[in-house]
MARTORGU-147436 format. One record per residue (C-alpha): residue in three letters; x, y, z. Coordinates in steps of 0.25 Angstrom, whole numbers, plus 5000, padded with zeros to 4 digits. Example, Ala and Ser with C-alpha at 12.3 -4.5 7.8 and 13.67 -1.06 7.14 Angstrom:
// residues 2
r, east, north, up
Ala, 5049, 4982, 5031;
Ser, 5055, 4996, 5029;
This chain:
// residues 286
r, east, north, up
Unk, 5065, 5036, 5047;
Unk, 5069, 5027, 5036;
Unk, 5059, 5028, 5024;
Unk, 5057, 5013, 5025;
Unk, 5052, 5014, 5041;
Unk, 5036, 5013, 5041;
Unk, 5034, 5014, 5056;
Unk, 5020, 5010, 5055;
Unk, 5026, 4996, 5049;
Unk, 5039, 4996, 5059;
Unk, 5029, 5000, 5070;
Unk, 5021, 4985, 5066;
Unk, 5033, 4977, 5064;
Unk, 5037, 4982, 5077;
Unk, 5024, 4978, 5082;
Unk, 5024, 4965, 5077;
Unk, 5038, 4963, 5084;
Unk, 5035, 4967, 5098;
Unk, 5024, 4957, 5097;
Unk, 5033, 4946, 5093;
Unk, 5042, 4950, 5106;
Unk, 5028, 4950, 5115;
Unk, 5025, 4936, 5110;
Unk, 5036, 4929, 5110;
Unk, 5037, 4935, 5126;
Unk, 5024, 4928, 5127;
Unk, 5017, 4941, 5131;
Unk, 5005, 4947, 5129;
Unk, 5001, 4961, 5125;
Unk, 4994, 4962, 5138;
Unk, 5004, 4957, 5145;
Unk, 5017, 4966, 5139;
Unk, 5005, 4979, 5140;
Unk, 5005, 4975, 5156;
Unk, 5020, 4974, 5157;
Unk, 5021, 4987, 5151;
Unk, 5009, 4995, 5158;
Unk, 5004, 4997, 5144;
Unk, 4992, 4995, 5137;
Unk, 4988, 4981, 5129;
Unk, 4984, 4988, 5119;
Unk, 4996, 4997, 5119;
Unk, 5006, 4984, 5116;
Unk, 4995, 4978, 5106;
Unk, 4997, 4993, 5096;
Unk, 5013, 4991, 5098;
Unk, 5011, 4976, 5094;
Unk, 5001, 4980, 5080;
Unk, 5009, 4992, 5075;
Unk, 4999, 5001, 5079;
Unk, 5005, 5010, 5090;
Unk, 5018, 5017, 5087;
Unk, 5029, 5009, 5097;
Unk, 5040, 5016, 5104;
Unk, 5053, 5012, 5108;
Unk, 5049, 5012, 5123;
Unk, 5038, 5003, 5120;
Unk, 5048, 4994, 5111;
Unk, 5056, 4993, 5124;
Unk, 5049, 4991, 5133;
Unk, 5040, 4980, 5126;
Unk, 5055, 4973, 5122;
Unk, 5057, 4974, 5138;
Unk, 5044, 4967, 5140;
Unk, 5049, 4956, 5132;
Unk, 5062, 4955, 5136;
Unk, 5069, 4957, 5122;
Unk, 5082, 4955, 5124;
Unk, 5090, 4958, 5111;
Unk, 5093, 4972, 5109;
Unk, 5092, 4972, 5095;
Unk, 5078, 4967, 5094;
Unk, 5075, 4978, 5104;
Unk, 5082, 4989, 5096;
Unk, 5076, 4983, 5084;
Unk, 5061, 4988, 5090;
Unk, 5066, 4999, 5097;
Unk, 5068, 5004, 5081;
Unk, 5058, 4999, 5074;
Unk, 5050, 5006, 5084;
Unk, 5059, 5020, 5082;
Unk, 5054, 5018, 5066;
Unk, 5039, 5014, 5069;
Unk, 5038, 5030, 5076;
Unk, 5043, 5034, 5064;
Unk, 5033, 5039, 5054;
Unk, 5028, 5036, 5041;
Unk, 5025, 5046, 5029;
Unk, 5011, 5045, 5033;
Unk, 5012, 5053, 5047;
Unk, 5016, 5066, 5039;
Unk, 5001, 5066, 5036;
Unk, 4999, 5067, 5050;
Unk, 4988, 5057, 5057;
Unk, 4983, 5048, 5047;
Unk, 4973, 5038, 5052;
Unk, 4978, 5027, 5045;
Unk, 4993, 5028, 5047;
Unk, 4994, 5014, 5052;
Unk, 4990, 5008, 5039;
Unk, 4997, 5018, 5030;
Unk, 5009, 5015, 5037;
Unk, 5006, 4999, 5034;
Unk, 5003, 5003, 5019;
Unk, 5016, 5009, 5019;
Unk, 5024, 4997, 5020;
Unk, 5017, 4987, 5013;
Unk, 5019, 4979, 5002;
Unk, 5005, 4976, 4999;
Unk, 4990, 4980, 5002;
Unk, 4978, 4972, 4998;
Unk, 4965, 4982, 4998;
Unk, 4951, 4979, 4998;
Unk, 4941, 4991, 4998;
Unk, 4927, 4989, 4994;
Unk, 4924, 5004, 4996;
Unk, 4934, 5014, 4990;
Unk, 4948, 5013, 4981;
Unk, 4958, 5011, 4992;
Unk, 4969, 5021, 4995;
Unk, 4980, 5018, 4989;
Unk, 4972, 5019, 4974;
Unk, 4966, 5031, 4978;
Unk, 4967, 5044, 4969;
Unk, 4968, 5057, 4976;
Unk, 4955, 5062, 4972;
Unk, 4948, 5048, 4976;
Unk, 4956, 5048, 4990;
Unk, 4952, 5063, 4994;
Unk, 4935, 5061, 4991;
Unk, 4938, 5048, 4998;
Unk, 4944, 5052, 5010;
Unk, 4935, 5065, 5011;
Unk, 4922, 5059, 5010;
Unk, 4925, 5045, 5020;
Unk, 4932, 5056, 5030;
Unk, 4921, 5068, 5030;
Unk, 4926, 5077, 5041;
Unk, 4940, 5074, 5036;
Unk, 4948, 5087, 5035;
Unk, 4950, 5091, 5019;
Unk, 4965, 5090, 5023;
Unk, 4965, 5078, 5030;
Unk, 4958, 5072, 5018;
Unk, 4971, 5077, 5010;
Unk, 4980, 5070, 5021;
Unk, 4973, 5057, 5017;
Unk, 4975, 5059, 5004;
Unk, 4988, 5063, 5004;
Unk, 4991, 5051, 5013;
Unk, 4983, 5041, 5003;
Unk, 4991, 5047, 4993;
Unk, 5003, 5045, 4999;
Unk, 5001, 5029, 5002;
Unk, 4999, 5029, 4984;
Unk, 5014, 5030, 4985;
Unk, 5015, 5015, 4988;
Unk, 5008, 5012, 4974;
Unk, 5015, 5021, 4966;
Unk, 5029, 5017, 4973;
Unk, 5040, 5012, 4964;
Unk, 5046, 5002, 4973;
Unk, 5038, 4992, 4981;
Unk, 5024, 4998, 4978;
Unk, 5013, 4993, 4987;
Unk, 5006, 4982, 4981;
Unk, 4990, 4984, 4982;
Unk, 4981, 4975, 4979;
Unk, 4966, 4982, 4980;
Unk, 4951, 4977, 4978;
Unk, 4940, 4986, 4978;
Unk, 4925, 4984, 4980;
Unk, 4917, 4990, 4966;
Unk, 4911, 5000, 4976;
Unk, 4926, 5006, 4977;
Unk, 4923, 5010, 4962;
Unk, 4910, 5015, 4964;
Unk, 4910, 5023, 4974;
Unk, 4913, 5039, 4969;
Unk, 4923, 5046, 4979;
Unk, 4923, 5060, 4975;
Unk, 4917, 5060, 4962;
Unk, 4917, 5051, 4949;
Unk, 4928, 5057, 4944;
Unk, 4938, 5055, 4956;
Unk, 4932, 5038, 4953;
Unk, 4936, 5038, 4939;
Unk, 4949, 5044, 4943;
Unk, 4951, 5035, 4955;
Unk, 4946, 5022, 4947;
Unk, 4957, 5025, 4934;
Unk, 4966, 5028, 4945;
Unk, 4963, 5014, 4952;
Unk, 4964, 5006, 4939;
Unk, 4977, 5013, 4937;
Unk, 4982, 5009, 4949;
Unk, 4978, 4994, 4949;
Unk, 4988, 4992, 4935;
Unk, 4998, 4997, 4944;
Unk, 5008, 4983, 4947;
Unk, 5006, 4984, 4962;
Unk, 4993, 4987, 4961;
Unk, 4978, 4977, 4960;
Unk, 4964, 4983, 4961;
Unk, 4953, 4975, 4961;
Unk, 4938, 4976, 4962;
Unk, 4927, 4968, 4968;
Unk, 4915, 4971, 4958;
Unk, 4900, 4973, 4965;
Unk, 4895, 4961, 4958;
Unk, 4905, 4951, 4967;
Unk, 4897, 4952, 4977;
Unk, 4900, 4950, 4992;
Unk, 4915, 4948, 4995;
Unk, 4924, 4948, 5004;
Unk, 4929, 4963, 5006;
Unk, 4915, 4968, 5011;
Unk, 4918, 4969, 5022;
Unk, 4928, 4981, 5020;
Unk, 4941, 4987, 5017;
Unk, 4955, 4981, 5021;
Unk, 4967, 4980, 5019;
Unk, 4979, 4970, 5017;
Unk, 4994, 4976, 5020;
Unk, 5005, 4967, 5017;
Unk, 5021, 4970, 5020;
Unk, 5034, 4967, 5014;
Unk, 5039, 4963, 5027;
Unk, 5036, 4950, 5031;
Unk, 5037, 4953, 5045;
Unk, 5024, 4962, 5042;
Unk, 5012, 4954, 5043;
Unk, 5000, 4959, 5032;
Unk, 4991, 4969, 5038;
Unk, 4978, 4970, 5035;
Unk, 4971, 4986, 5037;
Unk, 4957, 4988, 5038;
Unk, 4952, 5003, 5040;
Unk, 4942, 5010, 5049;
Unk, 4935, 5021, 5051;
Unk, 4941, 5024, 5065;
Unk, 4950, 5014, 5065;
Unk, 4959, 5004, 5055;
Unk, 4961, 4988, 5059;
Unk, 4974, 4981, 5055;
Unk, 4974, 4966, 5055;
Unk, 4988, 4959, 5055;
Unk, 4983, 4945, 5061;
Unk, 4987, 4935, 5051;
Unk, 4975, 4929, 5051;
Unk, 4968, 4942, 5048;
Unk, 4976, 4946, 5037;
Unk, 4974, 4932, 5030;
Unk, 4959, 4934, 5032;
Unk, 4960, 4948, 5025;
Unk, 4970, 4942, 5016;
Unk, 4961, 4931, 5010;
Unk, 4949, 4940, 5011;
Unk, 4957, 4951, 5001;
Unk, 4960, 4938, 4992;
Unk, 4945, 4935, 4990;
Unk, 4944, 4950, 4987;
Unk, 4953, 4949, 4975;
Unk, 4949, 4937, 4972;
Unk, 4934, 4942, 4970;
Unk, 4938, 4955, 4963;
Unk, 4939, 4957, 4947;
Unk, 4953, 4954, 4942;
Unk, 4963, 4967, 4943;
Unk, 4959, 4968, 4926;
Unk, 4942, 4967, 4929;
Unk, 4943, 4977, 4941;
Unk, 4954, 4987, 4933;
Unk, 4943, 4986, 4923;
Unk, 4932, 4988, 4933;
Unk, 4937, 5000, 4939;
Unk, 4941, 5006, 4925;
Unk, 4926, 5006, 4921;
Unk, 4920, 5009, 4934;
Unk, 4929, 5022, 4933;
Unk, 4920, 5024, 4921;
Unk, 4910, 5025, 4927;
Unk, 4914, 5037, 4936;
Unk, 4920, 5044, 4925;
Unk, 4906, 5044, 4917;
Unk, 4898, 5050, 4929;
């Protein structure tokens, strides 16, 4: 597989197209499930990215609405060849969160907002391995270590020299406070986050306790954007048993405005660099 194949992004643009087709037939998914003895919700995982899609199914939904030029049916037949491909992350065997890593992969940009904990991609290894063991308890000690090395391997698009991802992160005060492992693994992961914000690429911000009710309390999210226009913005929202991916427009520009007053509530990137500086003061003297 060419290096610049992400099946989990080929598997959505994909996705996206078959739709188009089922559209423009005037068909609904119910409709195409019926002519193809297959479930509803079947044709609704092709159509959203979240099922891997075979050429078989390529072809048989091409059949359904009557495609008639080859080469757009040859096109699909390969983007779905390359969307069974896999990614760097599968040699880490069954991650739970695959989908969205393969998302991350390919974007140009993510917005965060986490009012509980630093976010992944700013994590240091220390702070990632007390994290991961203590919100997963029965998690095996080396599965803890294949999340690690997995979060550690995502870092690699902040520390790329071409086309680095572009993160833009606010943080809830409680993020700062709150000691995973111990207060040194804080102070290290606090000097390692205000390290990372003077990267170009990179702007941390905090909401201070004294703001008051804002509004990000209602959790952690996530705002993916592409380099491909033909991406739409995606935003991720992680669960316990299960993760929720919103691609509507309309519920992206909701998330999207949400994020604005988020950033715009926060301390400037010069307060909050500041703030965490001497939060991590803190830790260090305890």
């Amino acid at each position: 597989m060419a290096s610049n194949v992400n099946p989990t992004v080929r598997r959505r643009r994909l996705g996206q197209e078959l739709r188009r087709l089922r559209e423009l037939k005037g068909m609904t998914a119910e409709e195409v499930a019926e002519r193809l003895l297959v479930s509803q919700s079947k044709i609704s995982r092709l159509e959203n990215g979240r099922r891997s899609i075979s050429q078989r199914d390529v072809r048989d939904l091409c059949g359904v609405y009557e495609v008639e030029d080859h080469r757009i049916v040859d096109s699909l037949m390969q983007m779905a060849k390359d969307s069974r491909q896999q990614g760097w992350w599968h040699s880490f065997g069954d991650i739970p969160y695959s989908v969205y890593i393969g998302l991350e992969t390919d974007a140009a940009s993510l917005r965060v907002y986490d009012p509980q904990v630093v976010p992944g991609l700013l994590q240091t290894r220390q702070y990632a391995e007390a994290l991961i063991a203590g919100a997963l308890p029965e998690t095996a000690p080396a599965d803890v270590d294949k999340r690690v090395q997995v979060r550690l391997r995502r870092q690699e698009r902040i520390s790329a020299a071409e086309n680095p991802l572009r993160l833009w992160t606010v943080l809830d005060e409680a993020a700062l406070h709150r000691i995973v492992g111990n207060s040194d693994v804080m102070r290290d992961q606090l000097e390692h986050l205000v390290e990372q914000s003077r990267l170009p690429h990179v702007t941390v911000q905090v909401i201070p306790f004294d703001m008051g009710a804002h509004p990000g309390l209602n959790g952690q999210y996530a705002i993916l954007e592409f380099p491909d226009a033909a991406d739409s913005s995606v935003v991720y929202i992680e669960g316990v048993t299960s993760d929720l991916y919103l691609e509507k427009a309309n519920d992206v520009q909701k998330y999207s405005v949400m994020y604005e007053h988020l950033r715009a509530q926060a301390l400037n990137v010069e307060q909050s660099r500041q703030f965490i500086a001497d939060i991590a003061k803190k830790h260090a003297g305890r």
